[in-house]
C-alpha positions as CSV (number, residue, x, y, z in Angstrom):
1,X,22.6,174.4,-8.0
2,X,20.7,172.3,-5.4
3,X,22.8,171.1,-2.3
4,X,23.4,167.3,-1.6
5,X,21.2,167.7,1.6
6,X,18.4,169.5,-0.6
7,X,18.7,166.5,-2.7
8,X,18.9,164.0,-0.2
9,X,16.2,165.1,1.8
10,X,14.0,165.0,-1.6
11,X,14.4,161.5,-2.7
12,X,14.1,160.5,1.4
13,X,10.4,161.0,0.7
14,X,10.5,158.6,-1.7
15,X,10.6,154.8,-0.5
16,X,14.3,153.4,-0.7
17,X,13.2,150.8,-3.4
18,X,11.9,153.1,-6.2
19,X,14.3,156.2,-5.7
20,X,15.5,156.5,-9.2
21,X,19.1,157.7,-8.4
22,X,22.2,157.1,-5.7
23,X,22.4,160.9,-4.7
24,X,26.2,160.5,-4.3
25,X,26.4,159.6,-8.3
26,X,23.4,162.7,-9.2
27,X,26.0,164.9,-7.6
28,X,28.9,163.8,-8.7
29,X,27.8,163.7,-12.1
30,X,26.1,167.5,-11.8
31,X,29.8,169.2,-9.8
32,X,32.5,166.5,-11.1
33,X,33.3,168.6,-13.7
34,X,32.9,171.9,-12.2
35,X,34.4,171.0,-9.2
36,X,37.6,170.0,-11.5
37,X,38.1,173.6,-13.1
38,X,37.4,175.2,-10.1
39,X,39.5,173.5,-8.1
40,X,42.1,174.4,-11.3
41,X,41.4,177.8,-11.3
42,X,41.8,178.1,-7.6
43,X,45.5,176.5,-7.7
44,X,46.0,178.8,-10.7
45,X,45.3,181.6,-8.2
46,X,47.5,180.2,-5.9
47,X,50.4,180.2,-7.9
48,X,50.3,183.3,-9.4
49,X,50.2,184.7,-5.3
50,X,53.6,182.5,-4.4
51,X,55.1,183.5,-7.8
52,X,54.5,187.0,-6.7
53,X,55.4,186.9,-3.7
54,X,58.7,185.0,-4.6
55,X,59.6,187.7,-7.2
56,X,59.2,190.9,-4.8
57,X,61.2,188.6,-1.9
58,X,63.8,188.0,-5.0
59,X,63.8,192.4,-5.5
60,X,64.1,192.9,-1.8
61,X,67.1,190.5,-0.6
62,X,68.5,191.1,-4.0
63,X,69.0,187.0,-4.9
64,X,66.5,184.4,-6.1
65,X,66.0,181.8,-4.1
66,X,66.3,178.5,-6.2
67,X,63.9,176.6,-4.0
68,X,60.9,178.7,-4.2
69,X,61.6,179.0,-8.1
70,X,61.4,175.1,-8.5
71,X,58.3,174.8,-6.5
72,X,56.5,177.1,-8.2
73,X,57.8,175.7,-11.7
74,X,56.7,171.9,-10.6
75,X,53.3,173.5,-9.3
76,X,52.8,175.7,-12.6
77,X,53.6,172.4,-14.7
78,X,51.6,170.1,-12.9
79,X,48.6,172.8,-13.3
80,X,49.0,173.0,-16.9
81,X,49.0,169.1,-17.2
82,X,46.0,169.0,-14.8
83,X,44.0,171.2,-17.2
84,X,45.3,169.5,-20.4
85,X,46.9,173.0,-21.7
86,X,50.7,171.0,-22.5
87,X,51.5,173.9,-24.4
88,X,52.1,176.6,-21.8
89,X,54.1,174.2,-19.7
């Protein structure tokens, strides 16, 4: 995947009246997406590391703590909405 400044640099070589495309839009339009289920996948990640981590703090002290449970319930809902699976919500 070419980077904005690769791209950038290409169409600078071109005069500003007959560049066929904003290089913000070209990019957007190329990572928007991508960036979207990434970024998704990434929180994903993320969660699953707090919920673990709030499950073996739960085994040591022996108690749950009701805080860290609603957080990661909120952030695993919102996730699931993000990436338009309702179901596993």
């Amino acid at each position: 995947m070419p980077s904005k400044m690769s791209l950038r640099e290409h169409s600078r070589r071109r005069p500003l009246d007959r560049c066929p495309f904003s290089v913000e839009a070209f990019v957007e339009r190329m990572w928007g997406e991508q960036h979207a289920e990434v970024t998704a996948k990434l929180k994903g990640v993320l969660l699953a590391e707090r919920t673990s981590r709030a499950a073996d703090n739960e085994f040591v002290r022996g108690k749950a703590d009701p805080i860290a449970n609603l957080s990661n319930q909120l952030a695993a809902r919102a996730i699931a909405e993000a990436s338009g699976e309702e179901g596993e919500a």
